[in-house]
C-alpha positions as CSV (number, residue, x, y, z in Angstrom):
1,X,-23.3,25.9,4.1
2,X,-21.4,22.9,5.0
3,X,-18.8,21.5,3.4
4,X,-20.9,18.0,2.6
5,X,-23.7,20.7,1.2
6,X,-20.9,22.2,-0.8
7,X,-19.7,18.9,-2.2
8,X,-22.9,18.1,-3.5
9,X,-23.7,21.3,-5.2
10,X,-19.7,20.3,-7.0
11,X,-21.6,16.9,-7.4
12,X,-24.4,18.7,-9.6
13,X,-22.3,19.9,-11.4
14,X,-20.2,17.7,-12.6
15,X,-23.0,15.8,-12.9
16,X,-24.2,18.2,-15.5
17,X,-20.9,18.7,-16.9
18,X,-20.4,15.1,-18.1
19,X,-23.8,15.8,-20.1
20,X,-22.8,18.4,-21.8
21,X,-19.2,18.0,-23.3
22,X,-17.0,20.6,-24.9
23,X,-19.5,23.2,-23.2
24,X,-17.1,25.8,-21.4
25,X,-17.2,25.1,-17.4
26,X,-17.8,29.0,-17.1
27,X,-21.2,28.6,-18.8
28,X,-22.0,25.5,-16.8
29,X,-21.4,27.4,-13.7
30,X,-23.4,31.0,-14.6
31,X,-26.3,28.6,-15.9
32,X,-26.4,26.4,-13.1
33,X,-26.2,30.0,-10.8
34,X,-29.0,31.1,-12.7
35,X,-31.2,28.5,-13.2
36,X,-30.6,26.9,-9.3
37,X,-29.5,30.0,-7.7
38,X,-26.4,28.1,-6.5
39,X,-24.5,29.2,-2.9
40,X,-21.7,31.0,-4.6
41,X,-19.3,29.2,-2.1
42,X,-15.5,29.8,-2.8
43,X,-15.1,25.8,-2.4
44,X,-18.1,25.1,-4.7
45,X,-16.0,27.5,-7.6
46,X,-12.8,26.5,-7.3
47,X,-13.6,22.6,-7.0
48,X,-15.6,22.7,-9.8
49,X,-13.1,24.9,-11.9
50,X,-10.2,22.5,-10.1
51,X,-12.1,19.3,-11.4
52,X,-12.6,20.8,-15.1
53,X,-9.3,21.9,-15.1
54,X,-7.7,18.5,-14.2
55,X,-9.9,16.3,-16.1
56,X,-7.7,14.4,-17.9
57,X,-5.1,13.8,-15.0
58,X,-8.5,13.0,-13.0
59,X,-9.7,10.9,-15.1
60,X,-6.3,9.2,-16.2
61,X,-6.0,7.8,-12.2
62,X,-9.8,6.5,-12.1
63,X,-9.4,5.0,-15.0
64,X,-5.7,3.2,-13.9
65,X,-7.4,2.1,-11.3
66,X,-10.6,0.5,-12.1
67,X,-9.5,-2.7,-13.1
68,X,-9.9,-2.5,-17.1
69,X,-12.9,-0.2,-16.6
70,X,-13.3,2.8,-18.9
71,X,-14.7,6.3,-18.3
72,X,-17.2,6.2,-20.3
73,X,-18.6,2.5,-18.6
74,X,-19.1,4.0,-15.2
75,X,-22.0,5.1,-14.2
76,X,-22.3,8.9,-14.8
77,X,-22.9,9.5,-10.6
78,X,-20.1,7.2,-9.6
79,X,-18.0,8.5,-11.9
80,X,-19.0,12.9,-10.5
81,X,-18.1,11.1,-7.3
82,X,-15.0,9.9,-8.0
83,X,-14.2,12.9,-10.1
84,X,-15.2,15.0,-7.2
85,X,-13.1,12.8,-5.1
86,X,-9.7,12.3,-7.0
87,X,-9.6,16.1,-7.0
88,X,-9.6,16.4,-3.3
89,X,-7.1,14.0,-3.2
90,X,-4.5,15.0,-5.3
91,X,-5.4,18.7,-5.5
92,X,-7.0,19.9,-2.6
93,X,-4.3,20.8,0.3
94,X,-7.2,21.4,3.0
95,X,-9.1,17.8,2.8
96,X,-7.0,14.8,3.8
97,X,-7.2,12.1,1.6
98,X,-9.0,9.6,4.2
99,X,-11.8,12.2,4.4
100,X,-12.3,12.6,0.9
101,X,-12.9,9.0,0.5
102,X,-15.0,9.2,3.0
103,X,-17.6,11.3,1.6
104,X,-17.3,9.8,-1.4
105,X,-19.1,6.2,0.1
106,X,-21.3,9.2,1.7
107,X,-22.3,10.3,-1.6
108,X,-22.8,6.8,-3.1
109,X,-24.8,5.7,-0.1
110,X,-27.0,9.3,-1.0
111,X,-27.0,8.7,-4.8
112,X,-26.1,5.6,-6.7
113,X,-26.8,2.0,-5.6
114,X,-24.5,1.7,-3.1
115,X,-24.4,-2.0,-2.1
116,X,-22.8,-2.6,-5.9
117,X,-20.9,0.8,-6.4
118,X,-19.4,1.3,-2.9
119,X,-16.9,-1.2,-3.2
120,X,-15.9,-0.1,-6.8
121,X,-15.6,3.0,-5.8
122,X,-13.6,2.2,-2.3
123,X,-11.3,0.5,-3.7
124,X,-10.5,2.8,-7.0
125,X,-10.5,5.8,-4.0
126,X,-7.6,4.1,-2.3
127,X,-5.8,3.1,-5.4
128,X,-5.7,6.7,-6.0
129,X,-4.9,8.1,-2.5
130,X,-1.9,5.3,-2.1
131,X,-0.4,6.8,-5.6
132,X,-0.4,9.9,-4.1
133,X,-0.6,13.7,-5.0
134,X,-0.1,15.5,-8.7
135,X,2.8,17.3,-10.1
C-alpha cells in the first residue's frame, strides 16, 4: 500500500469519525476493519489513533487559523483533510510538513470542490506548519 492509499483509508475514517461523536475511536476502527476489511497498515492505526487523540489541539490550530471559521462550518471532507493534515504536521516526525500539505490539496483536488476549498485549505495548512510543532 502506498502511503497516499494509506492516507485515504485515515481520510475514511475520520470521515466517519466526525459522524459519529463520543463513539470510542477503537470501535470506529474494528467496524470500519470489519465492515471494509481495511489494510491494517501500522501508519493507517497510529494516524488515526494520533488524530483522535489530538483532536482538540488539532482542531484548536484549524480553527486559529481559518479566519473566524468554526469547526463545525467546514465542510466535513475539508475538515478530515485538514485534520488528517495538522496531525502530520505537528505530530508525525517521518512526513515533512511541505509534504503533508501537499497531499492535502491532493486530497481536496480527489474529494471536495477544489477550485473553492483549495485555497481555504492552503492557506489554513501553512498557518499551521509556520506555527510549528506540539508540545
Amino acid at each position: 500500500m502506498t502511503r497516499r492509499e494509506a492516507r485515504e483509508e485515515v481520510l475514511s475514517l475520520v470521515f466517519e469519525a466526525s459522524f459519529r461523536p463520543g463513539e470510542p475511536a477503537e470501535e470506529i476502527y474494528a467496524k470500519a476493519a470489519e465492515m471494509r476489511g481495511l489494510s491494517g497498515d501500522e501508519f493507517v492505526r497510529s494516524t488515526f489513533f494520533g488524530i483522535t487523540g489530538n483532536l482538540a489541539d488539532i482542531d484548536a490550530a484549524i480553527e486559529r487559523h481559518s479566519n473566524g471559521w468554526k469547526v463545525s462550518r467546514i465542510s466535513p471532507v475539508s475538515l478530515a483533510i485538514m485534520r488528517l493534515a495538522v496531525y502530520e504536521i505537528r505530530y508525525s516526525e517521518d512526513v515533512p510538513a511541505r509534504i503533508a500539505v501537499n497531499e492535502a490539496l491532493e486530497l481536496v483536488k480527489k474529494y471536495d470542490d477544489a477550485d473553492k476549498v483549495r485555497p481555504f485549505v492552503n492557506g489554513v495548512l501553512n498557518a499551521v506548519m509556520k506555527e510549528g510543532t506540539a508540545g
